[in-house]
C-alpha positions in Angstrom: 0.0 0.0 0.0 1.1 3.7 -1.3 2.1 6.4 1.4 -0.5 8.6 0.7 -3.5 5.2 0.6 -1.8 4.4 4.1 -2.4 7.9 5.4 -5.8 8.5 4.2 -7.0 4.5 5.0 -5.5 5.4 8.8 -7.7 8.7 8.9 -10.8 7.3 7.7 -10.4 4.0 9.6 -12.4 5.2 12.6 -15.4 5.3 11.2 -15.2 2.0 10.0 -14.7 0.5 13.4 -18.4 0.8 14.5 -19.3 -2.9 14.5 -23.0 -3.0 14.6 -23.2 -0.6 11.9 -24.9 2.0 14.2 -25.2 5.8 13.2 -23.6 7.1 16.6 -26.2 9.4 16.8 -28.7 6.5 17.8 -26.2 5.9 20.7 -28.1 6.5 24.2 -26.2 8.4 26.8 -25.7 5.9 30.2 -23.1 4.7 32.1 -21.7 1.6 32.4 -23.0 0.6 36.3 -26.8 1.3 33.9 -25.9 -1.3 30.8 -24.8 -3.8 32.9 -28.1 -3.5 35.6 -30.4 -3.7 32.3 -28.3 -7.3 31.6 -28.3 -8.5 35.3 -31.6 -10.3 35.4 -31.0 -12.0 31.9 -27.2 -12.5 32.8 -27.6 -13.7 36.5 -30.3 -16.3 34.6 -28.2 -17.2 32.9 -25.3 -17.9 35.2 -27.2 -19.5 37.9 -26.4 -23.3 36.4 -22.9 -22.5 35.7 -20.6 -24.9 36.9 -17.4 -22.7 38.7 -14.9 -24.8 37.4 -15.6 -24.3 34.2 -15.1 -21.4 31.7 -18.7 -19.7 30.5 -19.9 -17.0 28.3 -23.2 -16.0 27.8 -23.7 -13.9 24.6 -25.9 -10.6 24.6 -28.5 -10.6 22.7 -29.2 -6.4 22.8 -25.9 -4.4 22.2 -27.2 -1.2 24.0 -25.4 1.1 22.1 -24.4 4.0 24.6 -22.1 6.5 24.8 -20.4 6.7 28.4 -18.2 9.4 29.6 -15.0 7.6 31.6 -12.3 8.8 33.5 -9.1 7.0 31.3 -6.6 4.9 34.2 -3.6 4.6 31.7 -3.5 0.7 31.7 -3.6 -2.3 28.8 -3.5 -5.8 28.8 -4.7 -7.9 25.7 -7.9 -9.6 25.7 -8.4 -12.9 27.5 -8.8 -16.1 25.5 -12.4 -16.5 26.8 -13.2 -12.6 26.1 -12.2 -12.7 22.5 -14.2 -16.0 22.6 -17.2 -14.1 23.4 -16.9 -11.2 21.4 -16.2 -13.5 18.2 -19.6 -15.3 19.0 -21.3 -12.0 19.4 -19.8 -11.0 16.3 -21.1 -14.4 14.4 -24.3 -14.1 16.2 -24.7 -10.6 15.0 -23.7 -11.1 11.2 -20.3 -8.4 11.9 -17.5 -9.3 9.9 -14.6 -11.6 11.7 -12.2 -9.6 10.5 -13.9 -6.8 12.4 -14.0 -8.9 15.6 -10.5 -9.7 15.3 -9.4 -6.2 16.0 -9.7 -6.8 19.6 -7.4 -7.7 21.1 -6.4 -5.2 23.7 -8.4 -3.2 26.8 -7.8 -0.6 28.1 -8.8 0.2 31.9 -11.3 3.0 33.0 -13.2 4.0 36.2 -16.9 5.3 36.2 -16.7 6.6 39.9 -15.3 4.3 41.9 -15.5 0.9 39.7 -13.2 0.2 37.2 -13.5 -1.6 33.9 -11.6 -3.4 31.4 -12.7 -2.5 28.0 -11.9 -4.1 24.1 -10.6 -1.4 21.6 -10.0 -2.0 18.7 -6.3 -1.3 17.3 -7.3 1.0 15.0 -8.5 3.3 18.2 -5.6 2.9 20.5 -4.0 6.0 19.1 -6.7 8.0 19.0 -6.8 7.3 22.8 -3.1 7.2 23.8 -2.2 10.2 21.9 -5.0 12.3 22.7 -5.9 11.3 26.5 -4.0 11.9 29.1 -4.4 9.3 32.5 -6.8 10.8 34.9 -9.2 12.5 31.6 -12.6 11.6 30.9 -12.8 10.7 27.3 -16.4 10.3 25.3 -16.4 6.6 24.4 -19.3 4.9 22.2 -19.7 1.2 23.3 -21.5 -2.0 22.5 -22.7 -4.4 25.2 -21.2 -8.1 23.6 -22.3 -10.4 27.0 -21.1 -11.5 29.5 -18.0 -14.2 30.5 -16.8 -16.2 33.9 -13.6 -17.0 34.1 -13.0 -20.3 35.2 -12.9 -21.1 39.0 -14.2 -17.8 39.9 -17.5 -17.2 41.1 -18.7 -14.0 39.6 -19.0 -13.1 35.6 -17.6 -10.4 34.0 -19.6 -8.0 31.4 -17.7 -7.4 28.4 -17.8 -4.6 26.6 -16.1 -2.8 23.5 -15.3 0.3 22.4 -16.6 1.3 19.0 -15.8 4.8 18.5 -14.2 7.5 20.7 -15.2 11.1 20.2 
């Protein structure tokens, strides 16, 4: 690929990233403690047979697109085995491309208050964050809600949720 292809593929790349193919206008402002209590009856459901030794996902079946205002902690770690799992089943589940599912493989760490959450980015978005957000800001973040995973041999599930567009 030219230069000048690279440059302008790089620039318009971020609005290719929204997954579900949402206008981000239809977004609803909430925060994430609010997407995750409209999943807990459906999620804890679903949970309640889990077995704690094993690994378990539980796919979404609403993506409650939102756009959440977080206070960015600075930290990454790539995604889990069984995270990426779940979002390449949501992906499947939802008809998005694998290639665009593939794109996750790193979160990045935020606080809403007190709580802090892991969330997938895709690559294409890490600069947009790490060049423009400094630890400690609040950045404007448009998520999808992709389910809901238990590590194995712990008790409680985690919600999983990715990053689709950052403003």
């Amino acid at each position: 690929m030219n230069k000048t292809l690279a440059v302008l593929f790089v620039l318009a790349f971020p609005a290719f990233t929204i997954l579900a193919q949402e206008p981000l206008v239809n977004y609803k402002d909430r925060t994430i403690a609010q997407i995750i209590d409209l999943n807990k009856t459906a999620v804890d459901a679903g949970f309640r047979n889990a077995k704690l030794q094993d690994e378990t996902e539980l796919v979404g079946g609403d993506p409650l697109y939102s756009k959440v205002t977080l206070q960015f902690l600075g930290s990454a770690r790539p995604v889990s085995d069984g995270r990426k799992k779940l979002i390449s089943s949501w992906g499947r589940l939802s008809k998005i491309d694998k290639k665009a599912t593939d794109l996750y493989v790193n979160e990045i760490k935020f606080a809403e208050g007190s709580k802090e959450y892991w969330l997938g980015i895709p690559n294409s978005l890490i600069p947009m964050i790490a060049g423009k957000i400094k630890k400690g800001e609040s950045a404007s973040l448009y998520v999808s809600y992709t389910g809901a995973f238990k590590p194995k041999d712990q008790k409680d599930y985690e919600s999983v949720l990715i990053i689709t567009a950052v403003q």
